[in-house]
N, C-alpha and C positions, 0 to 999 in steps of 0.2 A: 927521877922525881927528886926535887930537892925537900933535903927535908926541915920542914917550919921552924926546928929549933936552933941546928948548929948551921945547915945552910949543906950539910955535906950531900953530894949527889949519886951514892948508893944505896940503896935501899933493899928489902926484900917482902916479897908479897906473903903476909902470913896465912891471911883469907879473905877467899873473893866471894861475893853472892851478889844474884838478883835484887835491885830494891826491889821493894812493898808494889808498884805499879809496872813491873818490867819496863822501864823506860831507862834504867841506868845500873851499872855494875858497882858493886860497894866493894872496893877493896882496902884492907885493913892491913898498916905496913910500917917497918919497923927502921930505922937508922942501925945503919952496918956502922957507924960511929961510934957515937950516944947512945943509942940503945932505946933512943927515943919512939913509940909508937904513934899513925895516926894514920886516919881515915882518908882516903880517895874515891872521885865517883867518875867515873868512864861513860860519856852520853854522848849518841850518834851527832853529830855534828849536822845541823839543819842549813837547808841551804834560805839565803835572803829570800823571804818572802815579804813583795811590796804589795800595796792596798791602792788601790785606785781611785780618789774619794769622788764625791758627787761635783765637784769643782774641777776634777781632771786632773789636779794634784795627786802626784805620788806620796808615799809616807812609810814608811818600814813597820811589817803586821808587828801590834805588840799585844802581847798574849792578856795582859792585866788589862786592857780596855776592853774587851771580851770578857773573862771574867766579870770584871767591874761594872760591865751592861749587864749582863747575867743576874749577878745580884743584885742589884739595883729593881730590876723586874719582879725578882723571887722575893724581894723583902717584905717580911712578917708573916711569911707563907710558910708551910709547913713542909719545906723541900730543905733536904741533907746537905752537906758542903758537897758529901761524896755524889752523890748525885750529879751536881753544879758541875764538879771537875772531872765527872766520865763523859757529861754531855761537851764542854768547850774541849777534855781532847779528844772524842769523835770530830769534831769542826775544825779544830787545827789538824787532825792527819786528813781529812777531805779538801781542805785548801791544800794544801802540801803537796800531796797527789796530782794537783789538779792543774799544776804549776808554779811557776815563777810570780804572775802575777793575777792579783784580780781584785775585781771591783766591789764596793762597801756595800752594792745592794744584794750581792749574791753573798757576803758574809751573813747581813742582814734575813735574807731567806733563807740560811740555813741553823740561822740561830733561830726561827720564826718558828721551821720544819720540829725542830727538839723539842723548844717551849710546849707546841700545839702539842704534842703526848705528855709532856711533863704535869701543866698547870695550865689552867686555860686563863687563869684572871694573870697569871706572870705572862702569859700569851699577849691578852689583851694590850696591860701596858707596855709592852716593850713594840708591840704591833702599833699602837698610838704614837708612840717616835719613833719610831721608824718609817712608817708610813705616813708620818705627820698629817692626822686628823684635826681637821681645823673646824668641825663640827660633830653634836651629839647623831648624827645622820650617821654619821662613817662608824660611830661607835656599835650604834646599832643595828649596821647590815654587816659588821665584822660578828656580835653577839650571835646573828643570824646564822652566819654562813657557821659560826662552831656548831651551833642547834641540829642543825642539818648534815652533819657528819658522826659515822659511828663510831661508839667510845672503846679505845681498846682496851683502858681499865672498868672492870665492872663495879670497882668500889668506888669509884668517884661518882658522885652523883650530878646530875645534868644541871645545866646553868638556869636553861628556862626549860620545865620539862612541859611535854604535848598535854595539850587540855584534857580533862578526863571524860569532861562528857561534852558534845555540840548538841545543841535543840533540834537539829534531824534527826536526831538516834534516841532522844528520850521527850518526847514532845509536852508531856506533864512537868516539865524541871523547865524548859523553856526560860517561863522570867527566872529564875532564878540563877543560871547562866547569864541573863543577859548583864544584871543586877553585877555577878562577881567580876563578868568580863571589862566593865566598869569602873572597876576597884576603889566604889564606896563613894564615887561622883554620880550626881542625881543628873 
């Protein structure tokens, strides 16, 4: 390693560690010169991963357009950075894995896959472009199908929750059902 100061090309390793996310070695190192100290980081060397787009154009994955959709979704929502960047590198080590190349809609459903447990309205909008809803129809059979699937956090509370009472089960509330079902139009 050469070193940043004098340029001279011995060095010695004073200490090595883990980063913070096990993704890179931090080694701390000194000029057999100068006497100069400084920091190196030692990360697996990833092989090209190309993106397939909807135009059949190729493109080289890049990591911050991911993110960058990510947040974009999550914006004003109450979700962590750390969060944000456990979910996108779950989805770069499952591209990765998964090969050499592949296509923007399988990036797109597997960033679909996180959202849906993350945030359901960060779901929605990113499900809106990505799926590109060109009507309030597609919004509302997407609201539906969340409705209809079980929540694995028990603290988040349901988007449209089940009616509390139907006029088969309490036949005296009847109008009064009918009235809320309504919601305030005569």
């Amino acid at each position: 390693m050469r070193c940043p100061k004098c340029g001279f090309r011995d060095d010695k390793v004073i200490d090595s560690r883990q980063s913070r996310d096990s993704s890179s070695i931090r080694r701390r190192r000194v000029c057999l010169q100068c006497a100069y100290r400084f920091t190196t980081y030692e990360q697996i060397e990833r092989s090209d991963l190309r993106v397939i787009k909807r135009d059949r154009t190729h493109e080289p994955f890049d990591r911050r357009k991911l993110v960058n959709s990510l947040a974009k979704a999550c914006e004003k929502r109450s979700i962590s950075l750390v969060t944000l960047e456990s979910a996108v590198d779950e989805i770069v080590h499952e591209l990765e894995t998964s090969g050499r190349e592949v296509s923007s809609q399988t990036i797109g459903a597997k960033v679909l896959e996180k959202l849906r447990v993350i945030d359901e309205v960060a779901y929605l909008r990113y499900a809106s472009v990505h799926q590109r809803f060109n009507e309030v129809d597609e919004f509302v059979d997407a609201i539906q199908a969340l409705g209809r699937r079980i929540k694995p956090n028990a603290l988040q509370r349901e988007l449209f929750p089940p009616e509390m009472a139907t006029p088969e089960m309490h036949p005296a509330s009847a109008g009064t059902a009918v009235a809320e079902k309504k919601h305030g139009r005569v």
